[in-house]
Structures are given as structure tokens and as C-alpha cells.
C-alpha positions as CSV (number, residue, x, y, z in Angstrom):
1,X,-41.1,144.8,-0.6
2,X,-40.4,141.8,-3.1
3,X,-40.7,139.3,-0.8
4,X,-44.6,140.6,0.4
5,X,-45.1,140.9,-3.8
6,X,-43.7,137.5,-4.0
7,X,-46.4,136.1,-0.7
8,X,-49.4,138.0,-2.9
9,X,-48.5,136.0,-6.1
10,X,-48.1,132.5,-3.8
11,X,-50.8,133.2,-2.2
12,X,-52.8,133.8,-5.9
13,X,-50.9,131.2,-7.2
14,X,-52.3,129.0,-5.3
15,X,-56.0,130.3,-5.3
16,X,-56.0,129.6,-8.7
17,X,-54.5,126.0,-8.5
18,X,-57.5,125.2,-6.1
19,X,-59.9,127.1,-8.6
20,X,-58.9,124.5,-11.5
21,X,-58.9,121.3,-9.4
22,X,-62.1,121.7,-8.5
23,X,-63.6,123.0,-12.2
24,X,-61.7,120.0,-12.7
25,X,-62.9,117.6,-10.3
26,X,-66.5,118.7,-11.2
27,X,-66.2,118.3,-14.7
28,X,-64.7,114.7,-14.2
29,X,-67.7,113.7,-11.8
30,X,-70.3,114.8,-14.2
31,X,-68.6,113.0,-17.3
32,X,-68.6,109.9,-15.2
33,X,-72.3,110.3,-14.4
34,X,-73.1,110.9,-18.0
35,X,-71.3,107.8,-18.7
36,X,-73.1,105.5,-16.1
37,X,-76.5,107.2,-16.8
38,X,-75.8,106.5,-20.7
39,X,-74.8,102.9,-20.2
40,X,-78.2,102.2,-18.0
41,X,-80.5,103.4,-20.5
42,X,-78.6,101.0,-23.1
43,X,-79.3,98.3,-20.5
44,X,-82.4,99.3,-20.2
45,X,-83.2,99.8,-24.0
46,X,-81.7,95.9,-24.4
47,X,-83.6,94.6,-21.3
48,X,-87.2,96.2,-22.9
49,X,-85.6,94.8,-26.5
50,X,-85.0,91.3,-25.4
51,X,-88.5,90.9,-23.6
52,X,-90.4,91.4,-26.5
53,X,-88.3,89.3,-28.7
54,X,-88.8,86.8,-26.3
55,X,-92.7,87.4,-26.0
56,X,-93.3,86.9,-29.6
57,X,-95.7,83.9,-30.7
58,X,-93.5,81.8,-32.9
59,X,-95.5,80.9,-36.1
60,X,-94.7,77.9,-37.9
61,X,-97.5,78.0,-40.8
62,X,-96.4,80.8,-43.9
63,X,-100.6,81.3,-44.1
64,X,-100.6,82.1,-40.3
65,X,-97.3,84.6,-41.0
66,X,-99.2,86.3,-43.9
67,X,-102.0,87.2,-41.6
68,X,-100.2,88.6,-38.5
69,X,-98.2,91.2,-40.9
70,X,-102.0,92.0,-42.6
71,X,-103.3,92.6,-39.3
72,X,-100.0,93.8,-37.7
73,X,-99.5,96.1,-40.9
74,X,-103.7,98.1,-40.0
């Protein structure tokens, strides 16, 4: 009788271990997609970022700088 009550509880036992490895495993594999995911949009973000600082028209006059923040300002 103890040893069949001690198979049950083995036997549950180790359900349960194969229950948390794989909440486990699944919440490990999402983190790391979050992470990836996160880190492309801030290479994205830096990629759109640096393309417009590099598109910019370099103005050398202070006359020429006051009117593209009037008209950049409207």
C-alpha cells in the first residue's frame, strides 16, 4: 500500500517538475524575444535618427540660420 502511494506521489512529483520547466522555458523564450524585439526598434530609432542628422543642409550664414527656424518654427 505505501509503496503504490509512494509511485502516485513520483509519478505527480514529477508531472509537476515537467509543468514548471516548461512555464519556465516559455517565460525565458518570451523575455528573450522582448529583449531582441526591444534592441531592434532602438536600432531602428538610431538608424531613422542618424539619417536625418545626416540629411540636414549645413548653414554657414547666422541670416540664413534665422530664417530656417522662422520658417521651420510656422
Amino acid at each position: 500500500m505505501i509503496g503504490l502511494l509512494l509511485g502516485k506521489f513520483k509519478l505527480y512529483a514529477a508531472a509537476l517538475g515537467a509543468v514548471v520547466v516548461a512555464v519556465g522555458w516559455a517565460f525565458l523564450k518570451g523575455r528573450r524575444g522582448a529583449i531582441k524585439e526591444a534592441e531592434w526598434k532602438r536600432l531602428t530609432e538610431y538608424k531613422d535618427t542618424r539619417k536625418r542628422m545626416d540629411d540636414v543642409e549645413i548653414v554657414t550664414d547666422a541670416d540664413d540660420a534665422r530664417e530656417w527656424l522662422r520658417q521651420r518654427s510656422e
